[in-house]
C-alpha positions as a LaTeX table, in Angstrom:
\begin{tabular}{lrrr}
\hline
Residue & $x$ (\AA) & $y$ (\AA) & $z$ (\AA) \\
\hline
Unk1 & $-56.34$ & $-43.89$ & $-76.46$ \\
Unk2 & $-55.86$ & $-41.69$ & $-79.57$ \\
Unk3 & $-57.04$ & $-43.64$ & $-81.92$ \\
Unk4 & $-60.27$ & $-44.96$ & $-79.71$ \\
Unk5 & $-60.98$ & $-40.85$ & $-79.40$ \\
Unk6 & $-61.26$ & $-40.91$ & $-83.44$ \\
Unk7 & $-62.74$ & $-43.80$ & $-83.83$ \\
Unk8 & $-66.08$ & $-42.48$ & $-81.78$ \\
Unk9 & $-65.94$ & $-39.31$ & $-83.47$ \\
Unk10 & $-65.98$ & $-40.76$ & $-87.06$ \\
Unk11 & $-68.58$ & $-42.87$ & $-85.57$ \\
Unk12 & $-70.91$ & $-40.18$ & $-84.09$ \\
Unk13 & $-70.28$ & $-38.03$ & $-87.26$ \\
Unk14 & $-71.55$ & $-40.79$ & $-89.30$ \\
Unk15 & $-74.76$ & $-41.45$ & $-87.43$ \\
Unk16 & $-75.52$ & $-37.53$ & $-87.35$ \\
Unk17 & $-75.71$ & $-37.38$ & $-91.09$ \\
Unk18 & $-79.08$ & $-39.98$ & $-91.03$ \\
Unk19 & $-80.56$ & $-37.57$ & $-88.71$ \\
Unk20 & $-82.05$ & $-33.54$ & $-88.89$ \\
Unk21 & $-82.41$ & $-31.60$ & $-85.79$ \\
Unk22 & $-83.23$ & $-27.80$ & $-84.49$ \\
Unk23 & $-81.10$ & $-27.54$ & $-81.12$ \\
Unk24 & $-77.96$ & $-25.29$ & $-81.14$ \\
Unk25 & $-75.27$ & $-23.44$ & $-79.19$ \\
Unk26 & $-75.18$ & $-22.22$ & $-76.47$ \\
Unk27 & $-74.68$ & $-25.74$ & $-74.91$ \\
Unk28 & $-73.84$ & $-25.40$ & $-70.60$ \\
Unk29 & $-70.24$ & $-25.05$ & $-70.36$ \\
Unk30 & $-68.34$ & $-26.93$ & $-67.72$ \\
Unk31 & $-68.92$ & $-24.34$ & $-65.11$ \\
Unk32 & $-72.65$ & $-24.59$ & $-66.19$ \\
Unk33 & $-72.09$ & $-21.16$ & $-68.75$ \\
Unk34 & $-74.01$ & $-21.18$ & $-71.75$ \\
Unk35 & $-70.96$ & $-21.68$ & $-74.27$ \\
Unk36 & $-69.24$ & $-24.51$ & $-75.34$ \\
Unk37 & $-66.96$ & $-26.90$ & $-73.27$ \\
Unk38 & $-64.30$ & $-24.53$ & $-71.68$ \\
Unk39 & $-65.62$ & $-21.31$ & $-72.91$ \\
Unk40 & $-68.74$ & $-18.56$ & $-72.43$ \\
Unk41 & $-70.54$ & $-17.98$ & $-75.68$ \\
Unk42 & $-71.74$ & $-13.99$ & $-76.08$ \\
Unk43 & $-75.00$ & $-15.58$ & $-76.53$ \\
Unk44 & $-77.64$ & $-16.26$ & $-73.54$ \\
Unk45 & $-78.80$ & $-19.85$ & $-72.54$ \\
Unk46 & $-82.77$ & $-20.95$ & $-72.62$ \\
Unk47 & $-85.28$ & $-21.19$ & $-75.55$ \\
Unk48 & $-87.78$ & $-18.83$ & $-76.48$ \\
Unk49 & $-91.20$ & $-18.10$ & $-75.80$ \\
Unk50 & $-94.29$ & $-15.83$ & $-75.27$ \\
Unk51 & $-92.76$ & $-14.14$ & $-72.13$ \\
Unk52 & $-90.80$ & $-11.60$ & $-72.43$ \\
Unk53 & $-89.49$ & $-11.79$ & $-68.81$ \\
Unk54 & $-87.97$ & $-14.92$ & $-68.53$ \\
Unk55 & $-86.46$ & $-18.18$ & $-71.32$ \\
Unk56 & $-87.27$ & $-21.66$ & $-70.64$ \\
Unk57 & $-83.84$ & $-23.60$ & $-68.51$ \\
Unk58 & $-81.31$ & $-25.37$ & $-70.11$ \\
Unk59 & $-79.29$ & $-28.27$ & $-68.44$ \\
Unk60 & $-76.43$ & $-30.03$ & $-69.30$ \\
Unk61 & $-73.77$ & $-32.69$ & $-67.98$ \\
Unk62 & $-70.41$ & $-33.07$ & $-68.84$ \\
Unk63 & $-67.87$ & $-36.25$ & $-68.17$ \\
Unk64 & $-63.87$ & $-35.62$ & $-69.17$ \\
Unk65 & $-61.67$ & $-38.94$ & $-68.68$ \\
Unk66 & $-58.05$ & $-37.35$ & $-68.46$ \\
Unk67 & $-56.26$ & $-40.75$ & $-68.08$ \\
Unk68 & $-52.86$ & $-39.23$ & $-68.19$ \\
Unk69 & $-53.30$ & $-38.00$ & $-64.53$ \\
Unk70 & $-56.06$ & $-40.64$ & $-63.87$ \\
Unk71 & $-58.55$ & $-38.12$ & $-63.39$ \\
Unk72 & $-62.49$ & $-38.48$ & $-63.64$ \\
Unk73 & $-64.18$ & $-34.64$ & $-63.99$ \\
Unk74 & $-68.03$ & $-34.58$ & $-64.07$ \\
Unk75 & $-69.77$ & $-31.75$ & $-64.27$ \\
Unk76 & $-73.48$ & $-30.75$ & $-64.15$ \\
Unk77 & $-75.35$ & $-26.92$ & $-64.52$ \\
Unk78 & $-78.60$ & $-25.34$ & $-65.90$ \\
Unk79 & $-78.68$ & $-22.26$ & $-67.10$ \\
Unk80 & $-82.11$ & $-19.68$ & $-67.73$ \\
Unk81 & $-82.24$ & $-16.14$ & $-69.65$ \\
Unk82 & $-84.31$ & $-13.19$ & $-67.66$ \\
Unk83 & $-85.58$ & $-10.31$ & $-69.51$ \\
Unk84 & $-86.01$ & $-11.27$ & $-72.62$ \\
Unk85 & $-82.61$ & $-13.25$ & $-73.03$ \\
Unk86 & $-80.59$ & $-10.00$ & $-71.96$ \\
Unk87 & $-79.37$ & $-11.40$ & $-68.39$ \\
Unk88 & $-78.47$ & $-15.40$ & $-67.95$ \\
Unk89 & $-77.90$ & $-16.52$ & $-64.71$ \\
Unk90 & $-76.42$ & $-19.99$ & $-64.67$ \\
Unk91 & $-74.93$ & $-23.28$ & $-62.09$ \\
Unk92 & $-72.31$ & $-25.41$ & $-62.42$ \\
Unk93 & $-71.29$ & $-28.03$ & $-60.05$ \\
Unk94 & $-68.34$ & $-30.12$ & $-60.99$ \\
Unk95 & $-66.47$ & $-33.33$ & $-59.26$ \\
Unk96 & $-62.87$ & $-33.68$ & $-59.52$ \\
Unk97 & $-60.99$ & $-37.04$ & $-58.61$ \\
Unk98 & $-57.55$ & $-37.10$ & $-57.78$ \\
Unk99 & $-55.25$ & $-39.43$ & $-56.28$ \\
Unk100 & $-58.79$ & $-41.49$ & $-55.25$ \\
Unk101 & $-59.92$ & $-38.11$ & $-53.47$ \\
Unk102 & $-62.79$ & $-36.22$ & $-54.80$ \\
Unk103 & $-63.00$ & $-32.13$ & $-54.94$ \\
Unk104 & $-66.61$ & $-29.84$ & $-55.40$ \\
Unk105 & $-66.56$ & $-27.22$ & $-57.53$ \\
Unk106 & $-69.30$ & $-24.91$ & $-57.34$ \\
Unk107 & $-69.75$ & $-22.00$ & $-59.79$ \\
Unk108 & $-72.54$ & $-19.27$ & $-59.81$ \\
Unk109 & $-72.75$ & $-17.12$ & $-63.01$ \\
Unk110 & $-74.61$ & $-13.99$ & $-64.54$ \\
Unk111 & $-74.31$ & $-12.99$ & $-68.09$ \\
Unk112 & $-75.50$ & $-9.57$ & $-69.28$ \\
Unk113 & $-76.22$ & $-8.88$ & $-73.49$ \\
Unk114 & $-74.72$ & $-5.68$ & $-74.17$ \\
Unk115 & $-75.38$ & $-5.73$ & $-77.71$ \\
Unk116 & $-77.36$ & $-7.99$ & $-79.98$ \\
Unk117 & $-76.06$ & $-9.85$ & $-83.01$ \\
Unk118 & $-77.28$ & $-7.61$ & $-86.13$ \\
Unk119 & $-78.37$ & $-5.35$ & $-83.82$ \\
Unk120 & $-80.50$ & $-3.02$ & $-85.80$ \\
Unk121 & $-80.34$ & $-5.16$ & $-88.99$ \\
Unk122 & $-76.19$ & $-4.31$ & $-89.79$ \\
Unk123 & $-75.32$ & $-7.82$ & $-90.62$ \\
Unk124 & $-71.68$ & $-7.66$ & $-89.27$ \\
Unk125 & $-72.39$ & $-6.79$ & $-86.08$ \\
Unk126 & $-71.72$ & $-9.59$ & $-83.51$ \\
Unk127 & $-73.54$ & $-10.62$ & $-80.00$ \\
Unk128 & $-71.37$ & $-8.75$ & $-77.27$ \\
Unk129 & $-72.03$ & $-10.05$ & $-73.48$ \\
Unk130 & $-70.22$ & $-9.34$ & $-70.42$ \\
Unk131 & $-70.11$ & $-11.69$ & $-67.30$ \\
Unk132 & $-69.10$ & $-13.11$ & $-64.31$ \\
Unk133 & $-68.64$ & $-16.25$ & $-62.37$ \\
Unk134 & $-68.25$ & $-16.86$ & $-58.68$ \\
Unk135 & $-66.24$ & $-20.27$ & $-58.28$ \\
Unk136 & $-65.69$ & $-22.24$ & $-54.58$ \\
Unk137 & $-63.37$ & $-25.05$ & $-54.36$ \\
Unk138 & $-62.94$ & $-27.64$ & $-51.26$ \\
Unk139 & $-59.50$ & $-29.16$ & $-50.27$ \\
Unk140 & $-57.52$ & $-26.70$ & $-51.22$ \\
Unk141 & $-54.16$ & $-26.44$ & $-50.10$ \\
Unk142 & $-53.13$ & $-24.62$ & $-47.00$ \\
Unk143 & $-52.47$ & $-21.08$ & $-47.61$ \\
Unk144 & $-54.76$ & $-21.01$ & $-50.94$ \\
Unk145 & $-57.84$ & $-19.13$ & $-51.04$ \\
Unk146 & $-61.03$ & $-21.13$ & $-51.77$ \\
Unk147 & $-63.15$ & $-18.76$ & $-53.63$ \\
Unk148 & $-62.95$ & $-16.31$ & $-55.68$ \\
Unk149 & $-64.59$ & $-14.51$ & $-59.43$ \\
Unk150 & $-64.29$ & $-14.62$ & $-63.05$ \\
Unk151 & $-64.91$ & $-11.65$ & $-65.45$ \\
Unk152 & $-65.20$ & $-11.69$ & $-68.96$ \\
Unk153 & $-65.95$ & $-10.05$ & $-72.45$ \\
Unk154 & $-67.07$ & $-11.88$ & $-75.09$ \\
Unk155 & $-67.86$ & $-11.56$ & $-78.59$ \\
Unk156 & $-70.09$ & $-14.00$ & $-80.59$ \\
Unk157 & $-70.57$ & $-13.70$ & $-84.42$ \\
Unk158 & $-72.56$ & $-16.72$ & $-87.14$ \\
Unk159 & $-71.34$ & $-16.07$ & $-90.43$ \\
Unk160 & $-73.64$ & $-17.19$ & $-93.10$ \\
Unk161 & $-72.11$ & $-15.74$ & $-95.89$ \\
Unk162 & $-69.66$ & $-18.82$ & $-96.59$ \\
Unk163 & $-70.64$ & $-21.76$ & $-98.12$ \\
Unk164 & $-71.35$ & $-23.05$ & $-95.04$ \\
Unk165 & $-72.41$ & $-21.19$ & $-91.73$ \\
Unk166 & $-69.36$ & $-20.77$ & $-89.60$ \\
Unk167 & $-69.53$ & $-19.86$ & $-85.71$ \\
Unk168 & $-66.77$ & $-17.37$ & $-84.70$ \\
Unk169 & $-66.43$ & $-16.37$ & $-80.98$ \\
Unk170 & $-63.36$ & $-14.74$ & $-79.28$ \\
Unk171 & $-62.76$ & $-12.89$ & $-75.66$ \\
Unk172 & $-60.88$ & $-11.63$ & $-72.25$ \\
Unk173 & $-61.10$ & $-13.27$ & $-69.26$ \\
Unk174 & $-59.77$ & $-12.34$ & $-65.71$ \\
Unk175 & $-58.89$ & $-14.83$ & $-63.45$ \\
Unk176 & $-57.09$ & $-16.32$ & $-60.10$ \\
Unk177 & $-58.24$ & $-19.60$ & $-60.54$ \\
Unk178 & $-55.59$ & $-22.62$ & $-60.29$ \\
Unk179 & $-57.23$ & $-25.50$ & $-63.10$ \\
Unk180 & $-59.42$ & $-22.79$ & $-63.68$ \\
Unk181 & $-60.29$ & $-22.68$ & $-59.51$ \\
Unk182 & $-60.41$ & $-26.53$ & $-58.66$ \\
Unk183 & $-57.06$ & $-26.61$ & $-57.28$ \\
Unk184 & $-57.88$ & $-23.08$ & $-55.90$ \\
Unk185 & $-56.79$ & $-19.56$ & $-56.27$ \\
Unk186 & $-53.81$ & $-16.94$ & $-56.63$ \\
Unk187 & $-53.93$ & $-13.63$ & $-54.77$ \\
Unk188 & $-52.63$ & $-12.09$ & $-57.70$ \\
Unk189 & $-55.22$ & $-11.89$ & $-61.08$ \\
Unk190 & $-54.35$ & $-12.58$ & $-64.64$ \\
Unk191 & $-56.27$ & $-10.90$ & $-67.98$ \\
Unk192 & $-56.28$ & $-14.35$ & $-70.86$ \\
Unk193 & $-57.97$ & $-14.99$ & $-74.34$ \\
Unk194 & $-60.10$ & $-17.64$ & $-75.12$ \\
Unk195 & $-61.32$ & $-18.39$ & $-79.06$ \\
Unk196 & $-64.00$ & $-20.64$ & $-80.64$ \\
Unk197 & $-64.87$ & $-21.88$ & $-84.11$ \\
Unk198 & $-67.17$ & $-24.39$ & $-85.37$ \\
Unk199 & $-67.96$ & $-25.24$ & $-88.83$ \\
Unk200 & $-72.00$ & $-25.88$ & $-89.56$ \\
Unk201 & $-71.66$ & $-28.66$ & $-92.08$ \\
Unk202 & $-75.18$ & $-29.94$ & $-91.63$ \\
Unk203 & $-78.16$ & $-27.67$ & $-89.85$ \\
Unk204 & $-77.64$ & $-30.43$ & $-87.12$ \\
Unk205 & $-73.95$ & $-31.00$ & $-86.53$ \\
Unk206 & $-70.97$ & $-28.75$ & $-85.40$ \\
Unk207 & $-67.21$ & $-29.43$ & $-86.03$ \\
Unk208 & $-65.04$ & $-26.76$ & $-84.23$ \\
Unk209 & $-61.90$ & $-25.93$ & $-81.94$ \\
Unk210 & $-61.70$ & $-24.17$ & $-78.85$ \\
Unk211 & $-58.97$ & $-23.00$ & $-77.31$ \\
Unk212 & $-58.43$ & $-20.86$ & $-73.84$ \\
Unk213 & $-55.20$ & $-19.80$ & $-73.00$ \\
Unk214 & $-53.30$ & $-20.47$ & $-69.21$ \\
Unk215 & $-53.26$ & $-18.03$ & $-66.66$ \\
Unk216 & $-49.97$ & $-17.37$ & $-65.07$ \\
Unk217 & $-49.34$ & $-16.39$ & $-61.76$ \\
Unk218 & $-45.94$ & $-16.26$ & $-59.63$ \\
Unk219 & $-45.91$ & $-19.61$ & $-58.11$ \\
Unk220 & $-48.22$ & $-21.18$ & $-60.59$ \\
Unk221 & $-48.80$ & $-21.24$ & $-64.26$ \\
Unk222 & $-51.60$ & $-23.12$ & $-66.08$ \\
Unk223 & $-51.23$ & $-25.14$ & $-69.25$ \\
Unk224 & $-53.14$ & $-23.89$ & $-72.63$ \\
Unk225 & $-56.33$ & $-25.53$ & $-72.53$ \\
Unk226 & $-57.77$ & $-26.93$ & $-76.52$ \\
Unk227 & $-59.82$ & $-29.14$ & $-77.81$ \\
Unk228 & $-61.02$ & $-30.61$ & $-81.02$ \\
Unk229 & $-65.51$ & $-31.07$ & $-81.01$ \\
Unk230 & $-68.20$ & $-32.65$ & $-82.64$ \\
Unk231 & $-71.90$ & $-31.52$ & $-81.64$ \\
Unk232 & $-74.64$ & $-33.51$ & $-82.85$ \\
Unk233 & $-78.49$ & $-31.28$ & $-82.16$ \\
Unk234 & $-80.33$ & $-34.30$ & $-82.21$ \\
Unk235 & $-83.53$ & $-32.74$ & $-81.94$ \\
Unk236 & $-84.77$ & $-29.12$ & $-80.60$ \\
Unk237 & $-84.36$ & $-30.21$ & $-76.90$ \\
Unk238 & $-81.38$ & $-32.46$ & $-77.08$ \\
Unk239 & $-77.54$ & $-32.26$ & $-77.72$ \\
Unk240 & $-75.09$ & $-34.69$ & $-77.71$ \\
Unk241 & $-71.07$ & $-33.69$ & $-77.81$ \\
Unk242 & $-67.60$ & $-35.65$ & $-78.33$ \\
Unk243 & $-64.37$ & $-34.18$ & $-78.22$ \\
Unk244 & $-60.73$ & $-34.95$ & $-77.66$ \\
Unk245 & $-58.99$ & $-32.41$ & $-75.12$ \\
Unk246 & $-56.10$ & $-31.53$ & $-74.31$ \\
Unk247 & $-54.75$ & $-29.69$ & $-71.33$ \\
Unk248 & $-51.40$ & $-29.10$ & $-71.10$ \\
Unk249 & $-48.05$ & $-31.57$ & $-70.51$ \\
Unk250 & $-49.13$ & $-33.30$ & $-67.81$ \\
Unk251 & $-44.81$ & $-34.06$ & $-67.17$ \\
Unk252 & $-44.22$ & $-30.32$ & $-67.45$ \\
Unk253 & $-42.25$ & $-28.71$ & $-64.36$ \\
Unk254 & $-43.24$ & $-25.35$ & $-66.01$ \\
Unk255 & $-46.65$ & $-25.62$ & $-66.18$ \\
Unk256 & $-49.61$ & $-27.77$ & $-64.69$ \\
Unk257 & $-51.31$ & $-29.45$ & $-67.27$ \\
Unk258 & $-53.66$ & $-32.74$ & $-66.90$ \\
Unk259 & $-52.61$ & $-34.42$ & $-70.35$ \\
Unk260 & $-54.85$ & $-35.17$ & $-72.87$ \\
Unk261 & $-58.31$ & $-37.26$ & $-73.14$ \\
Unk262 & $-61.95$ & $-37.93$ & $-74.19$ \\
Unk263 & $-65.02$ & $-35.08$ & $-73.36$ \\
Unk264 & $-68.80$ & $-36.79$ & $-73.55$ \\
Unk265 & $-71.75$ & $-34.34$ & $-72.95$ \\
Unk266 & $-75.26$ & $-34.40$ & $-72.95$ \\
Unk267 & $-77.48$ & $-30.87$ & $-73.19$ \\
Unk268 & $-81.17$ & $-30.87$ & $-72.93$ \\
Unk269 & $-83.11$ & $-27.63$ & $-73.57$ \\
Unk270 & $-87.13$ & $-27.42$ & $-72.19$ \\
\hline
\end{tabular}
């Protein structure tokens, strides 16, 4: 399985150097965010245009094979920008499969810009963004709530100043959610940090690591989430992503991780 994750990176990597592109982060996360895979970016979704009230949407889907625990997650959101890109208000509706049983995962988000990234021309200033996601889950166990919200802070910085532009992105989240809310969540709430960094090689491709750390709770502790990305802007509407995940020891009887396995995304920004 390993080596059949490398093999389509190198491949994918190879084809994006014949090609140049204008697309770019923030892709829809897996809850339908504008960020990366697991994580919010401080940046809002949507591109822009004349108005100044509202971005064009973005979409993306999202397939994670987790063969370990013979689990298929599929995930699809959109994601627009009000107000000239201060407030993003996103979707996220995601399909887990279990033992041959299939859970909905519904997430409603809203993103708010605090600050923008060299705000008044100082250079080291990053994007700052605040937010908030509402997450329902169905078969939960008995006992479990259903429902329940995400906050976060997040801070998103590009650093040109290297030899090559390098994406840095670090932040807080608070959280109940078991498997970040698909298996439920806790009555109690946990504060965890999440990190991103991705390496601009070409102005078309992104090489980076993202990593969001396990909640733990009482009677349940989640597994460190990271993974290992390649993002490929094929053109100024389109993005295509391959990763290798991996979320926790899925044999653990300390924590409840899903093992390790391959992430395929599409993006598509009007």
């Amino acid at each position: 399985m390993k080596i059949a994750i490398v093999s389509v990176l190198v491949l994918i990597i190879s084809v994006f150097l014949v090609f140049n592109a204008r697309a770019g982060v923030p892709l829809n996360n897996l809850e339908g965010v504008g960020g990366i895979a697991f994580n919010p970016l401080a940046y809002t979704a949507g591109t822009k245009i004349e108005s100044k009230v509202y971005s064009k949407p973005q979409f993306g889907a999202w397939y994670v094979n987790l063969n370990d625990v013979k689990i298929d997650w599929t995930s699809i959101g959109v994601a627009e920008s009000l107000f000239n890109k201060r407030l993003e208000v996103s979707y996220g509706h995601e399909i887990i499969s279990p033992n041959g049983k299939n859970i909905h995962k519904n997430n409603i988000g809203s993103k708010l810009l605090l600050l923008e990234e060299n705000f008044n021309d100082l250079k080291f200033v990053p994007a700052v963004s605040v937010g908030t996601v509402w997450k329902h889950s169905s078969n939960v166990g008995a006992g479990i709530d259903d429902s329940d919200f995400d906050i976060y802070a997040v801070a998103t910085k590009l650093v040109t100043q290297t030899p090559k532009p390098i994406l840095l992105s670090g932040g807080v989240l608070s959280t109940k959610g078991w498997v970040t809310g698909a298996l439920g969540f806790d009555k109690d709430r946990d504060e965890t940090l999440f990190a991103n960094v991705d390496v601009l090689p070409l102005e078309n491709l992104a090489i980076g690591f993202e990593f969001k750390q396990g909640a733990k709770f009482k009677d349940f502790k989640n597994s460190n989430y990271w993974d290992a990305h390649a993002a490929w802007f094929v053109n100024k509407n389109l993005s295509l992503v391959a990763a290798y995940v991996n979320s926790g020891d899925h044999e653990s009887t300390s924590k409840v991780g899903l093992g390790d396995g391959i992430v395929l995304s599409a993006q598509y920004a009007f």
